[in-house]
KOLPABA-721334 format. One record per residue (C-alpha): residue in one letter; x, y, z. Coordinates in nm, 2 decimals. Layout:
! residues N
[a, [X, Y, Z]]
...
***
This chain:
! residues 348
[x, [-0.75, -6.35, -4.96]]
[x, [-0.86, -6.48, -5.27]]
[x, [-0.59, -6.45, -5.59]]
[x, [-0.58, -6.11, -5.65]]
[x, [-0.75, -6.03, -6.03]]
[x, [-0.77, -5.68, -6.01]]
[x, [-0.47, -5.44, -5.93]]
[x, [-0.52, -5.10, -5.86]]
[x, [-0.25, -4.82, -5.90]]
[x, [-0.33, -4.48, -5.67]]
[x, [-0.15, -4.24, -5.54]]
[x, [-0.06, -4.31, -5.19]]
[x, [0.24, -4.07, -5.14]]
[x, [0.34, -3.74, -5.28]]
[x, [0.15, -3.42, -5.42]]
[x, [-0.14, -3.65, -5.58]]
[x, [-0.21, -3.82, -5.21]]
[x, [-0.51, -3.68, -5.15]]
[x, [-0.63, -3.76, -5.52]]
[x, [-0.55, -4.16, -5.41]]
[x, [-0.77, -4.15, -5.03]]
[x, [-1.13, -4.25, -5.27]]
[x, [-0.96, -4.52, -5.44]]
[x, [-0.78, -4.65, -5.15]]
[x, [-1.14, -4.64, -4.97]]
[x, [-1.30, -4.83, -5.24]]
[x, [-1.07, -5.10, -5.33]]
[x, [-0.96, -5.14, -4.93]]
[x, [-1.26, -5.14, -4.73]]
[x, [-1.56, -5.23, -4.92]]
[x, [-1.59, -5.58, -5.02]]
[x, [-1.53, -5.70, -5.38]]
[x, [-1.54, -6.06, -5.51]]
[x, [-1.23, -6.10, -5.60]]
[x, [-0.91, -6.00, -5.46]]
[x, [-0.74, -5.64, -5.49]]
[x, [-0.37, -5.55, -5.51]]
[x, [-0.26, -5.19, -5.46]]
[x, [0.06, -5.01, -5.52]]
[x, [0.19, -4.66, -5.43]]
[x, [0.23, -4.42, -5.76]]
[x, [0.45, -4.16, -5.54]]
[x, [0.27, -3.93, -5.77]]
[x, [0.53, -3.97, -6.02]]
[x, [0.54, -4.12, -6.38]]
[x, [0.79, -4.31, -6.30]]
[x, [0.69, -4.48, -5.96]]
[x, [0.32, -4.51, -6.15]]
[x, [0.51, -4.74, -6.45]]
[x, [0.71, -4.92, -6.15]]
[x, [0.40, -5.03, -5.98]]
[x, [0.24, -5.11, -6.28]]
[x, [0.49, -5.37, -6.40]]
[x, [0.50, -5.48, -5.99]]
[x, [0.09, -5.56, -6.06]]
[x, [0.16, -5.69, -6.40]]
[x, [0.41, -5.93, -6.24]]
[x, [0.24, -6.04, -6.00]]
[x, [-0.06, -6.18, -6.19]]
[x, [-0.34, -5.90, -6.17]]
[x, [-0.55, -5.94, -6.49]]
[x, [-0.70, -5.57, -6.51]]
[x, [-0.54, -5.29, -6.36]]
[x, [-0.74, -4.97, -6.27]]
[x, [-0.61, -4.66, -6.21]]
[x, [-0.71, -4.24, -6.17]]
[x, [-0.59, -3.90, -6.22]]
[x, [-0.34, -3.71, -6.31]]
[x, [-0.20, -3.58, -6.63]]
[x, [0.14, -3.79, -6.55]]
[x, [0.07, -4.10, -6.39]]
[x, [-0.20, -4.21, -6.56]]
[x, [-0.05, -4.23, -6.92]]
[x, [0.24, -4.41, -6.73]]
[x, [0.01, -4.65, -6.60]]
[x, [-0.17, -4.69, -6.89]]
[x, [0.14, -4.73, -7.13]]
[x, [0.28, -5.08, -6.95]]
[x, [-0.01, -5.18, -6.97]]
[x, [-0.03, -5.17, -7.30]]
[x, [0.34, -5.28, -7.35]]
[x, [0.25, -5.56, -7.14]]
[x, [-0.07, -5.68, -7.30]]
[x, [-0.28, -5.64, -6.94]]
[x, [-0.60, -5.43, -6.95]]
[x, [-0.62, -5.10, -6.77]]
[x, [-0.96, -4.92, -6.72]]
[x, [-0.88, -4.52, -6.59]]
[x, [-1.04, -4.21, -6.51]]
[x, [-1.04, -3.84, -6.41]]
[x, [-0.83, -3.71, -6.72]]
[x, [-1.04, -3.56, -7.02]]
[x, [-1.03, -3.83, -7.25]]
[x, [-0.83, -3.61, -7.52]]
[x, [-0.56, -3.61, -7.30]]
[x, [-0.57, -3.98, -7.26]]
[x, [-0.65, -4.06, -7.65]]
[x, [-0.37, -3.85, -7.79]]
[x, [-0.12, -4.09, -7.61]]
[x, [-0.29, -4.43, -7.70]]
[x, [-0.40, -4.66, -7.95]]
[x, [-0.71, -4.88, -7.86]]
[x, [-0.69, -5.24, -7.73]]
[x, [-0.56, -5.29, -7.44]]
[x, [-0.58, -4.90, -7.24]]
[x, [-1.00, -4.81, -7.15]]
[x, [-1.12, -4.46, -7.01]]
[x, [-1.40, -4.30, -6.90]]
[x, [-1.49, -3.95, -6.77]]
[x, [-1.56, -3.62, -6.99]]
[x, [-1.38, -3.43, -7.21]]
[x, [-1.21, -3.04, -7.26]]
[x, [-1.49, -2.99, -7.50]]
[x, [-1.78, -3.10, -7.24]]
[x, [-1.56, -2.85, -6.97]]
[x, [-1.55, -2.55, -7.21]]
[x, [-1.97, -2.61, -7.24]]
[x, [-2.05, -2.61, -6.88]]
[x, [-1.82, -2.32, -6.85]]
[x, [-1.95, -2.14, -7.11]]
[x, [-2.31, -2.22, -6.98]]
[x, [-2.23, -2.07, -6.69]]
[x, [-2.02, -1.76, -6.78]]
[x, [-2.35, -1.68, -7.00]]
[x, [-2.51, -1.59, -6.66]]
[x, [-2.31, -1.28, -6.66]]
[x, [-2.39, -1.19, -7.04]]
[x, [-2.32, -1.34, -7.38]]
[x, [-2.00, -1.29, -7.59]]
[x, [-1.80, -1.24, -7.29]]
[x, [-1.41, -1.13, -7.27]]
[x, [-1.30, -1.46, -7.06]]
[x, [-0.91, -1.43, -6.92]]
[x, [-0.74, -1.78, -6.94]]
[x, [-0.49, -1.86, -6.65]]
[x, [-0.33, -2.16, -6.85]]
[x, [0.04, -2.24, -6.79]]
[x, [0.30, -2.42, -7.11]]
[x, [0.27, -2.78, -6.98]]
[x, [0.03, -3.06, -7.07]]
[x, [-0.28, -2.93, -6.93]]
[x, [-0.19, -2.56, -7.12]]
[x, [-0.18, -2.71, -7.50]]
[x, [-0.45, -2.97, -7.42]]
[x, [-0.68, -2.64, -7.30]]
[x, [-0.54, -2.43, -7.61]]
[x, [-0.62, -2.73, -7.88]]
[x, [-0.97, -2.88, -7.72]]
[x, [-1.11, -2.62, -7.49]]
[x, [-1.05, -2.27, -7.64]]
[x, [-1.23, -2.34, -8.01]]
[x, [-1.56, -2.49, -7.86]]
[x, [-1.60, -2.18, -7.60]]
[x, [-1.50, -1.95, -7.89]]
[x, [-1.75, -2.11, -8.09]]
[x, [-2.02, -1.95, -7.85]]
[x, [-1.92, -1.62, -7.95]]
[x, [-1.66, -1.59, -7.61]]
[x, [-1.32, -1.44, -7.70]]
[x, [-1.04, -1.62, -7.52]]
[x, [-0.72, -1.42, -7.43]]
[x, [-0.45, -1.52, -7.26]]
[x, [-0.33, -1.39, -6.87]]
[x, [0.00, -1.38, -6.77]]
[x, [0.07, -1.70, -6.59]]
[x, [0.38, -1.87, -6.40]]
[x, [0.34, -2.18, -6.16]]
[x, [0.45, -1.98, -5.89]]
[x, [0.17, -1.77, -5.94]]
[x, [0.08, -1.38, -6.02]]
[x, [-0.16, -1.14, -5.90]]
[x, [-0.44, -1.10, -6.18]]
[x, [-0.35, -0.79, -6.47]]
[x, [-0.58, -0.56, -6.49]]
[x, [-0.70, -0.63, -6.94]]
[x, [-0.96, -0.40, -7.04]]
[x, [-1.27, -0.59, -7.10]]
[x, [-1.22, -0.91, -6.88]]
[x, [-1.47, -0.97, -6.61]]
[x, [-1.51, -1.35, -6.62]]
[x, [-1.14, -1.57, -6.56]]
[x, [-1.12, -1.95, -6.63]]
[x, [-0.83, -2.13, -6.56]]
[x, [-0.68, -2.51, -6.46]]
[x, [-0.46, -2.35, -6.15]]
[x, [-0.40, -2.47, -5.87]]
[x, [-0.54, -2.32, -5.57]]
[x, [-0.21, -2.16, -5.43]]
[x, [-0.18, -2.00, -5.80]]
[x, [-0.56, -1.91, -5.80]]
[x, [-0.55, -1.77, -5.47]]
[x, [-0.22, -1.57, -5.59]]
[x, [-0.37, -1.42, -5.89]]
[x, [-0.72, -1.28, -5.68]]
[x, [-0.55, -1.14, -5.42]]
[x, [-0.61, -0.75, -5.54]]
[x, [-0.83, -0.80, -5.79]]
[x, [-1.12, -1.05, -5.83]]
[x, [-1.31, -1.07, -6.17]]
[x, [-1.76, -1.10, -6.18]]
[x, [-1.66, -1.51, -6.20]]
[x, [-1.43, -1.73, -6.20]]
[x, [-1.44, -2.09, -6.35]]
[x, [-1.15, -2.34, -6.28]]
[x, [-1.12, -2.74, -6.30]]
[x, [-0.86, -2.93, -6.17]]
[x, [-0.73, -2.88, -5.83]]
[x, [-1.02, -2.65, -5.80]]
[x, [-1.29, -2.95, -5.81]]
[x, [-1.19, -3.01, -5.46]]
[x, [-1.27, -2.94, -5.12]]
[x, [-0.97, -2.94, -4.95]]
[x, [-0.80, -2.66, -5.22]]
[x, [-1.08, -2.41, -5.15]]
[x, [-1.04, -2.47, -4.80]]
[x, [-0.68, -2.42, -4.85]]
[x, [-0.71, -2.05, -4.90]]
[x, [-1.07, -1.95, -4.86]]
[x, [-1.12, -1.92, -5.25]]
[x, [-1.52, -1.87, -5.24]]
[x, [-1.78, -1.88, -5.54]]
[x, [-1.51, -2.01, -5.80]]
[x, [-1.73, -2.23, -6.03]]
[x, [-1.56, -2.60, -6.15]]
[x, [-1.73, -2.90, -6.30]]
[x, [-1.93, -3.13, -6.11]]
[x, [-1.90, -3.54, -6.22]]
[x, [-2.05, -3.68, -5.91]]
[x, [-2.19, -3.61, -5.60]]
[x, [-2.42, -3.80, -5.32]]
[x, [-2.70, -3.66, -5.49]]
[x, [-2.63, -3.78, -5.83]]
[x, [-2.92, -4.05, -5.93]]
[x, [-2.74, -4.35, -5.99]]
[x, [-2.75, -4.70, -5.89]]
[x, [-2.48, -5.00, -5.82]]
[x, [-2.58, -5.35, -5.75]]
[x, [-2.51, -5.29, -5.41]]
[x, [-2.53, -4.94, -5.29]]
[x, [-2.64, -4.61, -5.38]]
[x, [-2.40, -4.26, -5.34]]
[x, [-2.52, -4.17, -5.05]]
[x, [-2.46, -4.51, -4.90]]
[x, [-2.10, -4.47, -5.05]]
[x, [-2.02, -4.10, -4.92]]
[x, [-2.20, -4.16, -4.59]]
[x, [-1.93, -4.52, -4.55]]
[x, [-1.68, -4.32, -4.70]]
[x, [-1.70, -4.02, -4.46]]
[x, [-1.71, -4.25, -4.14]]
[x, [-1.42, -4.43, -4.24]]
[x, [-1.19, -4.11, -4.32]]
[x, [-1.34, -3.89, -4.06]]
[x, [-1.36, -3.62, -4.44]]
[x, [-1.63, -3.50, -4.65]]
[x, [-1.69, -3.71, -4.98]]
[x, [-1.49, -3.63, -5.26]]
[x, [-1.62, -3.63, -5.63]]
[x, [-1.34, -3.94, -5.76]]
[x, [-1.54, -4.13, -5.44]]
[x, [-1.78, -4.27, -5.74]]
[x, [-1.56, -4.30, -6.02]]
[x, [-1.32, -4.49, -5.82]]
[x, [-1.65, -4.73, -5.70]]
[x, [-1.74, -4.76, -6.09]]
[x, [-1.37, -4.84, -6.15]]
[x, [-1.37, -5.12, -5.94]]
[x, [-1.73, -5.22, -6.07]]
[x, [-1.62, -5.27, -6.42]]
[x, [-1.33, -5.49, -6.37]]
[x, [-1.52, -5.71, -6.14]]
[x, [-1.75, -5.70, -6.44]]
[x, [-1.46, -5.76, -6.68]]
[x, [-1.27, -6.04, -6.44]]
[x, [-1.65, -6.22, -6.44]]
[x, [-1.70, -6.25, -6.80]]
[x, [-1.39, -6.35, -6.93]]
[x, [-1.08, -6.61, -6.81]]
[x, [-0.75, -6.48, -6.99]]
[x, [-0.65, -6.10, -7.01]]
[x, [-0.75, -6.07, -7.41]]
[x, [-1.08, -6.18, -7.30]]
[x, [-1.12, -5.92, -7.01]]
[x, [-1.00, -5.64, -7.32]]
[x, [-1.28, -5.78, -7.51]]
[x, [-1.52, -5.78, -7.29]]
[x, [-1.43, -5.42, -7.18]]
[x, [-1.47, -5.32, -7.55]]
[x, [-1.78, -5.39, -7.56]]
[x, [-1.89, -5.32, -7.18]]
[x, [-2.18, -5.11, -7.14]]
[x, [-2.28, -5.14, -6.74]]
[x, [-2.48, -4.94, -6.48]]
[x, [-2.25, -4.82, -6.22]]
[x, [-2.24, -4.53, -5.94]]
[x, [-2.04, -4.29, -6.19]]
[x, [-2.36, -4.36, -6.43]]
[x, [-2.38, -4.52, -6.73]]
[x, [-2.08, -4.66, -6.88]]
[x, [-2.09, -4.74, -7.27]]
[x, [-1.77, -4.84, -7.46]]
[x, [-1.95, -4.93, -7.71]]
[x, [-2.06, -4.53, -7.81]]
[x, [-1.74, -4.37, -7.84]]
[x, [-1.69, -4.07, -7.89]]
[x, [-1.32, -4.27, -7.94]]
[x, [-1.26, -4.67, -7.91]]
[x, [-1.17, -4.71, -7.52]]
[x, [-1.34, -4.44, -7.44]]
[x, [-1.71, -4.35, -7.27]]
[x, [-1.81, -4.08, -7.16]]
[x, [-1.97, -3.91, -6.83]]
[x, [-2.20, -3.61, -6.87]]
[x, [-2.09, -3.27, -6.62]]
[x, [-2.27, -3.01, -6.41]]
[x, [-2.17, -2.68, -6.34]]
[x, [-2.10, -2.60, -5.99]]
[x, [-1.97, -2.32, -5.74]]
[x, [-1.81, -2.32, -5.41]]
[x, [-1.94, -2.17, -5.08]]
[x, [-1.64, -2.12, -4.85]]
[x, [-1.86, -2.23, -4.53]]
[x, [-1.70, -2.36, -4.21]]
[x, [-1.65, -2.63, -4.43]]
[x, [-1.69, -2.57, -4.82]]
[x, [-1.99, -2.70, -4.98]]
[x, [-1.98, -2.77, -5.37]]
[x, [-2.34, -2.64, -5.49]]
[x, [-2.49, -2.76, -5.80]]
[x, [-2.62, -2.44, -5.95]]
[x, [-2.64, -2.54, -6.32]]
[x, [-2.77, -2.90, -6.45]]
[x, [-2.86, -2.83, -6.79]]
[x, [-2.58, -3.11, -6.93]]
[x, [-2.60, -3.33, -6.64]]
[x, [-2.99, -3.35, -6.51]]
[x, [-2.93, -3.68, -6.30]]
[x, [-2.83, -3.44, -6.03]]
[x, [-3.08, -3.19, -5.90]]
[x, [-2.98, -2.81, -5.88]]
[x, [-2.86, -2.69, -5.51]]
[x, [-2.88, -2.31, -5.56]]
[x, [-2.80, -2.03, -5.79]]
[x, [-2.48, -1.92, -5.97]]
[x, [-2.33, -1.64, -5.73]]
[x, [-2.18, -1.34, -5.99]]
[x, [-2.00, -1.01, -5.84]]
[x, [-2.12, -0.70, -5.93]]
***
């Protein structure tokens, strides 16, 4: 193997494994023309800034990395301390901002404010000026919802009130007026809280954006955001989503996941960055002003809405709880690169 240029930080152990399969995928078993070095997070901040100094060791001169509200940061700080560029996804960028200073850290995916849109957009099918219930716990995620989230859907004329929440979960209180719940649960919470009681919708992110926590405990029609899908019109130099879901599903023996594309566009943009530039101040130069075509879309540094930060546009989507659950695009209207799949399923 050629010297490896790129270092990749995922999560191969621990609560955040199945988060780490896409990226392992990508940077594993498709070819790239340089070589790839990847360490275990453990899904912990502190195994994710231990592999991170292993990669910056070791030579790497960009280091990619993905989700979640812990590890990335982590991953993102050394590199920063240690003067090595670091191009992330799948946290809102808000989250990611509010911890760094631009130059050496570069992000892309969406942000609490385009979340709170496509939820709103969709919570509109039941009526305008709803009472929406928030399941949001104390941590990270909670204030970040609180500060970024809860003004822009209030700003639609929703009122936000706040549920009882625990992370070991609670069945749903019965507050006058609330028939549409959003929330950033996970699915055992979810699951928990609709047990005896299930509101006209539901809209969740998080945990909920995946397959595999719906299957989990059958949780049917809760709507999430949608940031890429095989049906998603966009183009790499090489291969097209379907070409990546259909290699990534024969591989894995499991249905395509929606980090599948932003961990291909990760990889694209620091084989971009490693093929412009020699030393690691030219690859965070290059990066700063990278604007590149790649299977997550169009990727522009150079357009804000922060330095080291572009942005991905999101579609509103709702789960069928099939055999196998089936993510179904029901609401384009912010994202129209991907085509509609069916309608927004409301109780009565």
């Amino acid at each position: 193997m050629s010297q490896p240029l790129i270092g990749v930080v995922l999560a191969a152990t621990g609560r955040l494994a199945p988060l780490g399969v896409p990226l392992d995928f990508v940077a594993r078993a498709l070819p790239w023309p340089v070589g790839v070095l990847v360490r275990d997070s453990g899904s912990t901040a502190g195994g994710a800034r231990v592999a991170a100094l292993s990669l910056v060791e070791a030579g790497v001169r960009v280091v990619v990395t993905l989700g979640g509200t812990e590890t990335l940061p982590a991953v993102a700080g050394v590199c920063t301390e240690r003067e090595v560029p670091c191009v992330s996804t799948t946290l809102p960028w808000q989250v990611f901002a509010a911890g760094h200073q631009p130059g050496w850290a570069f992000h892309f995916g969406w942000g609490l404010d385009d979340i709170a849109v496509v939820f709103a957009d969709l919570w509109e099918y039941v009526g305008q000026a709803r009472v929406v219930g928030c399941l949001w716990n104390d941590g990270t995620q909670g204030e970040a919802l609180r500060r970024w989230f809860r003004p822009v859907a209030a700003a639609r004329g929703h009122e936000l009130v706040d549920l009882p929440y625990r992370e070991s979960g609670g069945e749903l209180p019965d507050v006058a007026g609330v028939e549409v719940v959003t929330g950033a649960a996970t699915a055992t919470d979810l699951a928990t809280a609709l047990r005896h009681r299930r509101p006209r919708l539901v809209t969740c992110s998080r945990w909920l954006t995946y397959p595999f926590s719906v299957a989990q405990h059958g949780l049917d029609r809760v709507a999430t955001i949608v940031s890429w899908t095989p049906e998603h019109a966009h183009r790499a130099a090489v291969r097209t989503p379907r070409d990546l879901a259909a290699a990534y599903e024969a591989a894995t023996g499991s249905g395509w996941l929606q980090p599948l594309g932003l961990a291909h566009a990760l990889m694209e943009v620091a084989c971009h960055a490693v093929a412009s530039a020699d030393s690691r101040e030219g690859l965070a130069a290059v990066l700063a002003r990278t604007r590149l075509a790649t299977l997550a879309g169009v990727l522009d540094w150079t357009a804000g809405p922060v330095p080291g930060v572009a942005t991905i546009p999101l579609a509103g989507g709702q789960w069928r709880a099939r055999p196998q659950p089936e993510l179904v695009v029901v609401d384009n209207r912010r994202a129209p690169v991907v085509p509609v799949g069916g309608e927004l399923l409301v109780g009565p």
